[in-house]
C-alpha positions as CSV (number, residue, x, y, z in Angstrom):
1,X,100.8,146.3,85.7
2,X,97.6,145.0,84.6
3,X,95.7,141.5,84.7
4,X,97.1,140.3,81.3
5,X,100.4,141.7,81.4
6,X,101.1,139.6,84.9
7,X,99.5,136.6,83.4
8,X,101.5,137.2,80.0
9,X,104.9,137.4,82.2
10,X,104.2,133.8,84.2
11,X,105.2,131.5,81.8
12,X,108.5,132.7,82.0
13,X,109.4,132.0,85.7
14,X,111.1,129.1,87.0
15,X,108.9,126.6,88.9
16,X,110.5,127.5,91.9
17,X,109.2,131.1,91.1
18,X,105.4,130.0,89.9
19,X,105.1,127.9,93.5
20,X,106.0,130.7,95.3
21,X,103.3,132.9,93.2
22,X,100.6,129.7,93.6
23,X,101.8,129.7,97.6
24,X,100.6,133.3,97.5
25,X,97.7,133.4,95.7
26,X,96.4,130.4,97.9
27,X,97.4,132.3,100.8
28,X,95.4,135.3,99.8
29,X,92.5,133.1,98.3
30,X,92.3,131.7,101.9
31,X,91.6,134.8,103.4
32,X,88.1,134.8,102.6
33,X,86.4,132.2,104.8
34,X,84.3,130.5,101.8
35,X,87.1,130.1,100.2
36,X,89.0,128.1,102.8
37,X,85.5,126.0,103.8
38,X,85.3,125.2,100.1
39,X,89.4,124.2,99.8
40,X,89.0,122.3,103.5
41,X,86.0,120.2,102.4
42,X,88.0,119.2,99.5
43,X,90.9,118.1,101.4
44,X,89.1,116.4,103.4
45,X,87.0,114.5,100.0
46,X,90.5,113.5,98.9
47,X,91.8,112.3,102.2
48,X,88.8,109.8,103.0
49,X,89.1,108.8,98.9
50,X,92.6,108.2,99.5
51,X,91.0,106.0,102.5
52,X,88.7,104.2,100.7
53,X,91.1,103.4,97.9
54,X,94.3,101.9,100.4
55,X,91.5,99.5,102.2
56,X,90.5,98.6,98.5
57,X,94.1,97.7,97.7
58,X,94.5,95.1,100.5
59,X,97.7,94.1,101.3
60,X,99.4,97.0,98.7
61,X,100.5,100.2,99.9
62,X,100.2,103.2,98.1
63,X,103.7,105.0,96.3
64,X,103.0,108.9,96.7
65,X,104.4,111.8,94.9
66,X,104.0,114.5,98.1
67,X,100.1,114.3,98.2
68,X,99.3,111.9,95.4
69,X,99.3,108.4,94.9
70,X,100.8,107.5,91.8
71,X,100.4,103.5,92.3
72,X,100.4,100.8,94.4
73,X,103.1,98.4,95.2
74,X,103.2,95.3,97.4
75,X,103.3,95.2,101.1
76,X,106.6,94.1,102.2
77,X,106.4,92.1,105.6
78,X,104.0,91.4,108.3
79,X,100.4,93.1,108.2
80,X,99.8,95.0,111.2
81,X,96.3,95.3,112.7
């Protein structure tokens, strides 16, 4: 099967189906050590954003998705330090 048929064909699975496929791909992406320096340094980039942006919001806490922040909402009770 080549290149474009595969491509072609992944529209048509189920999401369940594509993660698995993206899991894989990752996985395999991974395997090469500049690959993973480069996906690791971004992780890391987003983490200490993420940082940056829950000190900015004060006393509101961020509501995720998994991973990303889609808002922030109030802190409910007492701060802790």
């Amino acid at each position: 099967m080549s290149t474009a048929e595969i491509i072609k064909e992944l529209p048509k699975l189920s999401e369940a189906d594509r993660r698995a496929t993206r899991e894989v791909l990752l996985g395999i992406a991974n395997e090469d050590p500049e690959v993973a320096l480069c996906n690791q340094t971004a992780l890391e980039g987003a983490m200490m954003l993420e940082q940056m942006e829950s000190e900015d919001a004060g006393d509101k806490i961020p509501v995720k998705s998994g991973s990303r922040i889609l808002g922030w909402q109030p802190r409910s009770g007492p701060r802790c330090f």
